[in-house]
C-alpha positions in Angstrom: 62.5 199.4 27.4 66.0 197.9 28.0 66.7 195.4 30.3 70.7 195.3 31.5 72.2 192.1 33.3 75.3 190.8 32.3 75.0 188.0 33.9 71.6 186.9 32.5 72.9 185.0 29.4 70.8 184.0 26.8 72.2 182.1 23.7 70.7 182.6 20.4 69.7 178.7 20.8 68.0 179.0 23.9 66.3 182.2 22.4 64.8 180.4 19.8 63.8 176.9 21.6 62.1 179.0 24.7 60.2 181.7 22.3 59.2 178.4 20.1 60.8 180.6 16.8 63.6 179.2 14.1 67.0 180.8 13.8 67.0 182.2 10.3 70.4 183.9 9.8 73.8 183.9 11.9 75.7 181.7 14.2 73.9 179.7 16.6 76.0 180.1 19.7 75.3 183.8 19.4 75.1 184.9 22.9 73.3 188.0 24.5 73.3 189.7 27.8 69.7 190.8 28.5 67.0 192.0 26.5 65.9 195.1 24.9 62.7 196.3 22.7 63.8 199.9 22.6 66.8 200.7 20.1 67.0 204.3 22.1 68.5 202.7 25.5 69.8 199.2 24.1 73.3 198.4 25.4 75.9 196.1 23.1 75.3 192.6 23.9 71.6 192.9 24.6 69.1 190.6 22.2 66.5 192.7 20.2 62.5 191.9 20.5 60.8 193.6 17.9 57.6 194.3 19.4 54.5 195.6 17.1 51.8 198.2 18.4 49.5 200.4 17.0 51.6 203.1 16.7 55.2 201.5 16.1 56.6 198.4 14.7 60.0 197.2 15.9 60.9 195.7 12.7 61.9 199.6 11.2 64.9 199.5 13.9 66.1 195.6 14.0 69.2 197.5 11.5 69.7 200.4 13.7 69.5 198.1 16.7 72.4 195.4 14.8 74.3 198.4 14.6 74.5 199.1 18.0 75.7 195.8 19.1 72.6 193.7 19.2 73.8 189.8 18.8 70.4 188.4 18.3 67.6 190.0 16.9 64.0 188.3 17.6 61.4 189.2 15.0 57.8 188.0 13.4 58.0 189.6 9.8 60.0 187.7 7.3 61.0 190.6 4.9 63.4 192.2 7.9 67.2 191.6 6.2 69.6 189.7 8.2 72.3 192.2 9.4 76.0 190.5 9.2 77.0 188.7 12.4 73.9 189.1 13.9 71.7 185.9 14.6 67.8 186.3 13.3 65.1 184.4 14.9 61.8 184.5 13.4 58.8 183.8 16.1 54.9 183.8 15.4 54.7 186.7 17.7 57.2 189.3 19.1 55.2 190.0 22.3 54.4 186.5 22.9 57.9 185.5 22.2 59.3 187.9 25.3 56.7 185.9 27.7 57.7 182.8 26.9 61.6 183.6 27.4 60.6 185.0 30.8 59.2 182.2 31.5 62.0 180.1 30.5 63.8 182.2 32.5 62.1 182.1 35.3 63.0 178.4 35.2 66.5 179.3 36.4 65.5 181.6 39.6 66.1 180.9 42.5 63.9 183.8 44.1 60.3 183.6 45.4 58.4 185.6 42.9 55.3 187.6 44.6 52.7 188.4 42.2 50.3 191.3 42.6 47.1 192.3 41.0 43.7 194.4 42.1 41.1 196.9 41.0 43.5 199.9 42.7 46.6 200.0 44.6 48.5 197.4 43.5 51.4 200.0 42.1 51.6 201.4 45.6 51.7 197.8 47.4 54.3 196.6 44.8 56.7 199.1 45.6 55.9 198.9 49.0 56.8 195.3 49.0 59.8 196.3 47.2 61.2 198.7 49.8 60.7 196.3 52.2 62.2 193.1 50.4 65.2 194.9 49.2 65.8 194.9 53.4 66.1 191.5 53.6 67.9 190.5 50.2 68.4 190.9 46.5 65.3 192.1 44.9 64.2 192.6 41.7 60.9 194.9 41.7 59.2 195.6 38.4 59.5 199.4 37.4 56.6 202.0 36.9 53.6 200.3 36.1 55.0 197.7 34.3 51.9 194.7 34.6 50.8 193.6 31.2 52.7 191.2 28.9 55.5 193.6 27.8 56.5 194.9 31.2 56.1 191.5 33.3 58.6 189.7 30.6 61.2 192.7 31.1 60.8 192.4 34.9 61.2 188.7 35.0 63.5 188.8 32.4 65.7 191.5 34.4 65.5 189.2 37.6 69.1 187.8 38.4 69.8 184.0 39.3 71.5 185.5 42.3 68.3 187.3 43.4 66.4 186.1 46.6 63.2 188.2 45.8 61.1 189.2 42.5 58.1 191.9 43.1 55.5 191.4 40.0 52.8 193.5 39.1 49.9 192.0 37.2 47.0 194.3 35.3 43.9 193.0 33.2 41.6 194.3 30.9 40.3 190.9 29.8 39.8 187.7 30.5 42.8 185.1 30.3 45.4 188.0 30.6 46.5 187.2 34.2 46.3 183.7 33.8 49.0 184.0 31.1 51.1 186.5 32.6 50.9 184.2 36.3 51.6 180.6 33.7 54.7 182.3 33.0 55.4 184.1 36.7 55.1 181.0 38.7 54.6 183.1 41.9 55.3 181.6 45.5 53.0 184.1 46.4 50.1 186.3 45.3 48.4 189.3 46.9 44.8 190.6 45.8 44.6 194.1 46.9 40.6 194.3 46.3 38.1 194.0 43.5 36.1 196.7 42.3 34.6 198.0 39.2 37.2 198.5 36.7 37.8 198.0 33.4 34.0 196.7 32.7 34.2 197.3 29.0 36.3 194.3 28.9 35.3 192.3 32.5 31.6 193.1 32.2 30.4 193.5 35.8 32.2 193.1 39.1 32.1 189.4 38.7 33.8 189.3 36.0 36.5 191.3 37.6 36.8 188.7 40.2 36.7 185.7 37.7 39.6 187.9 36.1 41.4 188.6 39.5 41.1 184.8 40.7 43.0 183.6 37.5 46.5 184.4 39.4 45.2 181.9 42.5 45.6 178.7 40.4 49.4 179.6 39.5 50.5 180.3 43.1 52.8 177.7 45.1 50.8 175.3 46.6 53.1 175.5 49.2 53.9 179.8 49.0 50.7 182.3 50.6 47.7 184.1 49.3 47.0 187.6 50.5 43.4 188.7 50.5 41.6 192.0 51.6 39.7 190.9 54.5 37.4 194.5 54.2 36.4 193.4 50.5 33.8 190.5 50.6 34.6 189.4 46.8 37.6 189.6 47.3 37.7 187.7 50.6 36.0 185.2 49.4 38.7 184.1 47.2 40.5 182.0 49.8 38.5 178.7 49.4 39.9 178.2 45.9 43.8 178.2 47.3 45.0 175.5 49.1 48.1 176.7 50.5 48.2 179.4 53.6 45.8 182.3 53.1 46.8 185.6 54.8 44.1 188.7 55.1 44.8 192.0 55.6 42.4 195.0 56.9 40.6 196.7 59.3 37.7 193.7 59.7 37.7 191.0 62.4 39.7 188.3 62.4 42.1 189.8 59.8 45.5 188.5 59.9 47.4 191.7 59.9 45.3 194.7 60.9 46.4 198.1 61.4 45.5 199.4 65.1 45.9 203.0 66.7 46.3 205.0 63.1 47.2 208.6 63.4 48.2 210.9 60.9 51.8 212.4 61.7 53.7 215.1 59.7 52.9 213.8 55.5 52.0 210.4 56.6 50.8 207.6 59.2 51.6 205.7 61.6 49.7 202.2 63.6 50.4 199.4 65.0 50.0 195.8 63.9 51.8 192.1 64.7 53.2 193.9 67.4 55.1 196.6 66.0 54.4 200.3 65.2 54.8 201.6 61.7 55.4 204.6 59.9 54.5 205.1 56.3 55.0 208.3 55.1 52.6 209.7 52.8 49.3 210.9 52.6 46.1 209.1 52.4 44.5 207.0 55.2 44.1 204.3 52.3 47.6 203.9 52.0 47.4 202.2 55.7 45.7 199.6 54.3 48.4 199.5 51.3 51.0 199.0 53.9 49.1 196.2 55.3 49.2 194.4 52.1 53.1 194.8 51.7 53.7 193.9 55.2 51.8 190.7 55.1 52.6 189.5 52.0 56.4 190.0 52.9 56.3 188.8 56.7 55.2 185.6 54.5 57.9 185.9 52.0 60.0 185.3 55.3 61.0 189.0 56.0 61.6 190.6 59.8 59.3 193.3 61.3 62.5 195.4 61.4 63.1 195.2 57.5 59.0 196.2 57.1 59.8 199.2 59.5 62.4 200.3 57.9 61.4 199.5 54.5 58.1 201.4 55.1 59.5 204.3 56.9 61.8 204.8 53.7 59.2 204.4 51.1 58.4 207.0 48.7 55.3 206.4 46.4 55.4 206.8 43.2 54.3 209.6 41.1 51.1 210.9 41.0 49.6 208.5 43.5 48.6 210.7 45.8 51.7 213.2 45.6 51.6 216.7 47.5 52.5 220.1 45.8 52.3 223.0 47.5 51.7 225.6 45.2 50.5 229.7 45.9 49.6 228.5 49.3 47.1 225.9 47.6 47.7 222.3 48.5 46.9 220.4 45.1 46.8 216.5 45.7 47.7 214.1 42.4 46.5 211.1 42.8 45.7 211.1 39.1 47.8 207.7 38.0 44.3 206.0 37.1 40.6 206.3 37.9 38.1 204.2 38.9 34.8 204.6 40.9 36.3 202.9 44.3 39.6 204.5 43.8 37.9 208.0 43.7 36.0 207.0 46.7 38.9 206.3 48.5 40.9 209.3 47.6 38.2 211.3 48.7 37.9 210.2 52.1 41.6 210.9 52.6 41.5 214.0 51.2 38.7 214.9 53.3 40.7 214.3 56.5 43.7 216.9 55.0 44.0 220.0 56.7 42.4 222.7 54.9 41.6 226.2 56.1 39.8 226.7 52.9 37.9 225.3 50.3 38.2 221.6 49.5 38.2 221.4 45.6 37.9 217.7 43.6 38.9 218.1 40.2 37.4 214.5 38.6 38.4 213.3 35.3 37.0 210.8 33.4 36.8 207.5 34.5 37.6 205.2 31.7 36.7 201.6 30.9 33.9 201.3 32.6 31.6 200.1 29.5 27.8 201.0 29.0 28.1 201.5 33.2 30.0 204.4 32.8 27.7 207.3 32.6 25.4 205.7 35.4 28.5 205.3 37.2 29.9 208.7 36.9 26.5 210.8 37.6 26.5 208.5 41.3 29.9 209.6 41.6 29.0 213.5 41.6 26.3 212.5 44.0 28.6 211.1 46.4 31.3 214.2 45.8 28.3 216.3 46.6 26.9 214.8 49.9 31.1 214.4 51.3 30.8 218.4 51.4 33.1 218.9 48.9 32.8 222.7 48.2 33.4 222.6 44.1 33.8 220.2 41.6 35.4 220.8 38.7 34.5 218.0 36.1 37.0 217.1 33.3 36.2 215.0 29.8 33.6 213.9 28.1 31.9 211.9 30.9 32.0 214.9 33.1 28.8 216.1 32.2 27.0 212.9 33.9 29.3 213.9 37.0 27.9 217.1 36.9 24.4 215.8 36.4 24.7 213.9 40.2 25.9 216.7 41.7 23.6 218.8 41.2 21.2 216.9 42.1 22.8 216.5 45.5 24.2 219.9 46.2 23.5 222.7 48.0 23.3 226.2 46.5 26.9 227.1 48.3 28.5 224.1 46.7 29.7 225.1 43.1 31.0 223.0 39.9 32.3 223.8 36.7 32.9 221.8 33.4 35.6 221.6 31.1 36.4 219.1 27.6 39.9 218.4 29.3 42.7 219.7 31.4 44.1 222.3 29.1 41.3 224.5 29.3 40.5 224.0 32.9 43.9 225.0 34.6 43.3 228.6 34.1 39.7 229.0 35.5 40.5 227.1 38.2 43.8 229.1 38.9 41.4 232.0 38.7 38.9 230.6 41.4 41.7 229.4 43.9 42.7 231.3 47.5 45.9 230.5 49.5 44.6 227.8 52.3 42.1 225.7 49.5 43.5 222.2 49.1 43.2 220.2 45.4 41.9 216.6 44.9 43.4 216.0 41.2 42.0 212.7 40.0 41.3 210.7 36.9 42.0 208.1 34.6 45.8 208.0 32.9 44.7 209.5 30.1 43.0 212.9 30.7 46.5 213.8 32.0 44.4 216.1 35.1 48.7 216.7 36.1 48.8 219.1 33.5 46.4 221.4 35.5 49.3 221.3 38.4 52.0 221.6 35.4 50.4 224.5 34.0 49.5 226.4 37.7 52.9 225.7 38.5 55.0 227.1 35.6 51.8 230.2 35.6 53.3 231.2 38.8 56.5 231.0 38.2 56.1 233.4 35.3 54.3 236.0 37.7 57.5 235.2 40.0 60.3 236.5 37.3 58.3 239.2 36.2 56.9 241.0 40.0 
């Protein structure tokens, strides 16, 4: 991860007083333009966090990184040598250190910072937001799915004092880790795009994924805005505990901004709402609703209908969130990102509404993190795959027996399923069963990698292209 800005400065100093570490070796007034925990893309200038993980430790490459130009390098072991010239701060905790000099840096922004978080679709709302924001003014918008302590430091850290906009996203897998990723975001504003069950091994039950949710409430501006899913009663909910201006989105009642007259057009929609018609397009009548959050949380932000039309008409999601491929006259669907019992649910009903002169196909992978839930959980989901009409389910991992179990006991004998341990050894029969005119729903959790069905499909045919 490397993090360019040359005109973010940070001074060895600074480094050390803000990541509450102790210079050990090198000149004080040592002074570094951005941040970097990746030796592969660091740039000369840029400080050095050695971050340690399960499978690395930073400290092996504080040399290599000295070598290529690093002034300061930030580190928690005491046995890494002190490369000449370069200044050595020693912190408790490499990971904890990078927070704590976003938050310092966040100290010197001038930008309102919007903070997102959510069971599902917060990716796709974040860089929603960020097409739109970038409209109306400098905009820093966090990359890829970077939402846990690592990735909100580089993105905050990446932010320039000459920005007018930051777009944060924030993910949790247990308590306390949004409160301490929003301590050191101080957003103006905060969007919640709903609350379902996810990640339950570490949340326990859906209430403790809207205790985990509501931890970013307490860190927004009193005097920014709070963006709630008015179609999500938890989530809704939420607004007595903020005192500031409370903004819903969604199809219910009384929401603030809710999309009107949605029609599908070409690979995406478009509706009306605050008096405008929009365009958004890709697939998936959910995404609709995505938009909704983007627009209201930036029409608070202080953006122009004209910069969320435009924004939103230029948007492009990003990968594997409900991504088309056409491929041997079968539309396959990856919307294989992540997984999650509502976010399945969703997908499906957009799916169902594609065009399809065939077969409609869900391949399902495992849905991970659910906790002791999660065989219960997938076995309902086969039910519900089965009574949507979905003509065959292929079921991939380890849970995908207990998805098979519910289907079959929902199906009828012309709906057909199949199993498989994982995607490697289900591309092939599922090539085999596929006509031109079926359409593909490829979802599942990040790591049962269900794109490698498409991946493998797609380089198959290629072959039988060169060789015909």
């Amino acid at each position: 991860m490397n993090i360019l800005r040359h005109d973010n400065i940070f001074t060895a100093t600074c480094i050390a007083g803000a990541c509450g570490g102790r210079q050990t070796a090198g000149p004080p007034h040592a002074t570094a333009t951005g941040v970097s925990t990746d030796t592969r893309t660091l740039e000369p200038g840029q400080a050095f966090f050695a971050l340690v993980g399960p499978n690395h430790d930073g400290h092996h490459h504080a040399a290599a990184a000295a070598e290529k130009g690093a002034p300061v390098l930030v580190v928690q072991r005491a046995d890494v040598p002190a490369p000449p010239g370069a200044a050595v701060i020693r912190v408790p905790d490499t990971e904890r250190a990078l927070l704590r000099l976003a938050a310092w840096h966040r100290g010197r922004l001038r930008a309102a910072v919007l903070a997102i978080t959510g069971s599902y679709g917060k990716s796709t709302v974040k860089a929603m937001a960020g097409a739109i924001l970038e409209r109306t003014g400098s905009c820093t918008v966090a990359p890829a799915s970077y939402n846990n302590r690592i990735g909100v430091g580089l993105t905050l850290l990446s932010a320039r004092p000459r920005d007018e906009f930051v777009v944060l996203e924030m993910g949790t897998n247990h308590p306390g880790e949004i409160d301490e990723l929003a301590a050191a975001a101080r957003p103006n504003l905060g969007v919640i795009t709903a609350i379902g069950p996810v990640h339950l091994e570490g949340l326990g039950d859906l209430d403790g994924v809207k205790e985990a949710k509501a931890e970013l409430i307490p860190h927004v501006s009193p005097g920014g805005a709070l963006v709630l899913n008015a179609d999500d009663e938890r989530c809704a909910a939420l607004a007595t505990r903020y005192d500031g201006t409370v903004y819903r989105f969604g199809a219910a009642q009384g929401a603030d901004l809710r999309p009107t007259r949605v029609f599908p057009g070409g690979a995406g929609w478009t509706f009306d709402a605050v008096g405008c018609r929009f365009r958004v397009p890709v697939g998936g009548r959910h995404n609709v609703m995505n938009a909704a959050a983007a627009i209201c949380a930036c029409l608070a932000a202080g953006a122009g209908r004209g910069a969320a039309r435009e924004g939103l008409a230029a948007f492009r999601p990003p990968p594997m969130r409900y991504e088309r491929r056409t491929l041997g006259g079968v539309l396959f669907i990856l919307d294989c990102y992540n997984s999650n019992p509502p976010a399945l649910r969703t997908a499906v009903q957009s799916f169902l509404e594609e065009p399809a002169a065939g077969r409609r196909v869900v391949v399902c992978g495992d849905m991970l993190e659910l906790g002791p839930d999660a065989p219960a959980l997938h076995r309902q989901a086969g039910r519900e795959l089965a009574e949507a009409g979905v003509d065959l389910l292929v079921a991939v991992g380890e849970l995908g027996r207990h998805t098979s179990d519910g289907w079959q006991e929902a199906a009828l004998p012309s709906q057909q399923a199949a199993r498989f341990p994982d995607a490697q050894t289900a591309w092939r029969p599922l090539l085999a069963e596929l006509k031109p005119g079926d359409a593909v729903l490829l979802k599942g959790s990040r790591r049962v990698r269900l794109e490698t069905i498409a991946e493998r499909i797609a380089e198959d045919l290629e072959k039988r292209r060169e060789a015909a």
